[in-house]
C-alpha positions in Angstrom: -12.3 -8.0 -6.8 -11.3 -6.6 -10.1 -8.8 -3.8 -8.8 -6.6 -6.4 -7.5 -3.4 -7.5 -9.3 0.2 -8.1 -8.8 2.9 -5.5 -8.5 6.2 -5.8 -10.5 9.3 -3.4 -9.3 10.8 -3.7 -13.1 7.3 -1.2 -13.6 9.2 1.6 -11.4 12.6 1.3 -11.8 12.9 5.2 -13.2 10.7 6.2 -10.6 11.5 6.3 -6.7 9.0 3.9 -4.0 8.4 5.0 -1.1 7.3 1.8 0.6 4.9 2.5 3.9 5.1 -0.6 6.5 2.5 -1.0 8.7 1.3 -3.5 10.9 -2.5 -3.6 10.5 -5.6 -2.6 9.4 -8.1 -1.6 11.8 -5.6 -1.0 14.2 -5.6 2.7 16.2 -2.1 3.8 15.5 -2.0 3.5 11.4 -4.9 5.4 9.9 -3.2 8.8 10.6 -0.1 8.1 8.8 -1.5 6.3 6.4 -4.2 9.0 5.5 -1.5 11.5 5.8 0.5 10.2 3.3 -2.6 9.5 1.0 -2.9 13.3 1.7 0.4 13.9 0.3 0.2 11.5 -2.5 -0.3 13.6 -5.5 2.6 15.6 -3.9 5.3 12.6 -3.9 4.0 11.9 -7.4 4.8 15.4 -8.8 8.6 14.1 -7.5 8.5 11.2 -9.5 7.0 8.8 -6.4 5.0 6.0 -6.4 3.7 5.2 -2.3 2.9 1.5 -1.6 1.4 1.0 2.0 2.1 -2.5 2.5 0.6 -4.9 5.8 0.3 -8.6 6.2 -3.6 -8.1 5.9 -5.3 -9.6 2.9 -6.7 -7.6 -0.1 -10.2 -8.1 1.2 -9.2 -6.5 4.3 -7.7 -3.5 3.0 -10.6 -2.7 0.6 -12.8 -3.4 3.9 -10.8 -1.0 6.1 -10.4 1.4 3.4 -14.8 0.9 2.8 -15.0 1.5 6.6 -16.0 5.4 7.6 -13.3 7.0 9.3 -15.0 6.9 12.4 -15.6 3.7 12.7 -12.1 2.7 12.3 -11.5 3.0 8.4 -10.4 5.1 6.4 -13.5 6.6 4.9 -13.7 5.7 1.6 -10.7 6.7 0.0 -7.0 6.1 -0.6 -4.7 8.0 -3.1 -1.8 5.1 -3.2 -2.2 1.4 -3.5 -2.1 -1.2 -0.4 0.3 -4.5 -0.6 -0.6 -7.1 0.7 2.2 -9.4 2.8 0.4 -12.3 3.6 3.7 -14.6 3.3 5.7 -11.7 5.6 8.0 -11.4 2.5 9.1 -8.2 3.2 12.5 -9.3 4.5 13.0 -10.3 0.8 12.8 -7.1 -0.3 15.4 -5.5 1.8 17.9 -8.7 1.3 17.4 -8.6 -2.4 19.2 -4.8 -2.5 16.6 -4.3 -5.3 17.1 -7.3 -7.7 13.8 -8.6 -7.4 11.9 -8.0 -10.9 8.4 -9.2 -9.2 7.3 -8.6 -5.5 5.4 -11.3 -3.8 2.6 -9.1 -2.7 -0.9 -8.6 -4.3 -2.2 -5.0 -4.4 -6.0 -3.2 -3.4 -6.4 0.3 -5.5 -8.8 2.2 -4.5 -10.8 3.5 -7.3 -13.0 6.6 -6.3 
């Protein structure tokens, strides 16, 4: 998958990040916030906003859901903000770290339409 890579926080620190937790993919509840957000992406960008949805699925799960039409499940084929991945549920790092941390531990899916 050559869209993947690691994310580094030192990359945004002039910037705000909104960081979007959800559980799943494929699950019912998340594909209307996260495609609302997506919907307001370019707006949070115009305020100097980078969005980061971020689950404990894989990258090859997010670019599946993301593949997958809406209704079947997916998302339907687009994205306008990057998915993390949390395979090591390192989240709690993040939030203990007040910021410090100059590399997340997550690998990130971009959608490239």
């Amino acid at each position: 998958m050559d869209n993947s890579s690691k994310v580094k926080l030192i990359d945004y620190r002039k910037r705000w990040v909104l960081l979007l937790f959800y559980p799943l993919d494929f699950t019912f509840v998340c594909p209307t916030e996260v495609l609302n957000f997506s919907a307001a992406a370019e707006q949070f960008s115009k305020l100097n906003c980078q969005i980061f949805g971020i689950s404990v699925d894989s990258i090859y799960v997010h670019k599946a859901w993301v593949d997958t039409k809406r209704e079947d499940g997916g998302l339907g084929g687009s994205l306008n903000y990057p998915l993390l991945s949390d395979l090591i549920r390192a989240r709690h790092a993040i939030m203990e770290s007040s910021w410090k941390m100059r590399e997340w531990p997550f690998e990130t899916f971009s959608y490239q339409s």
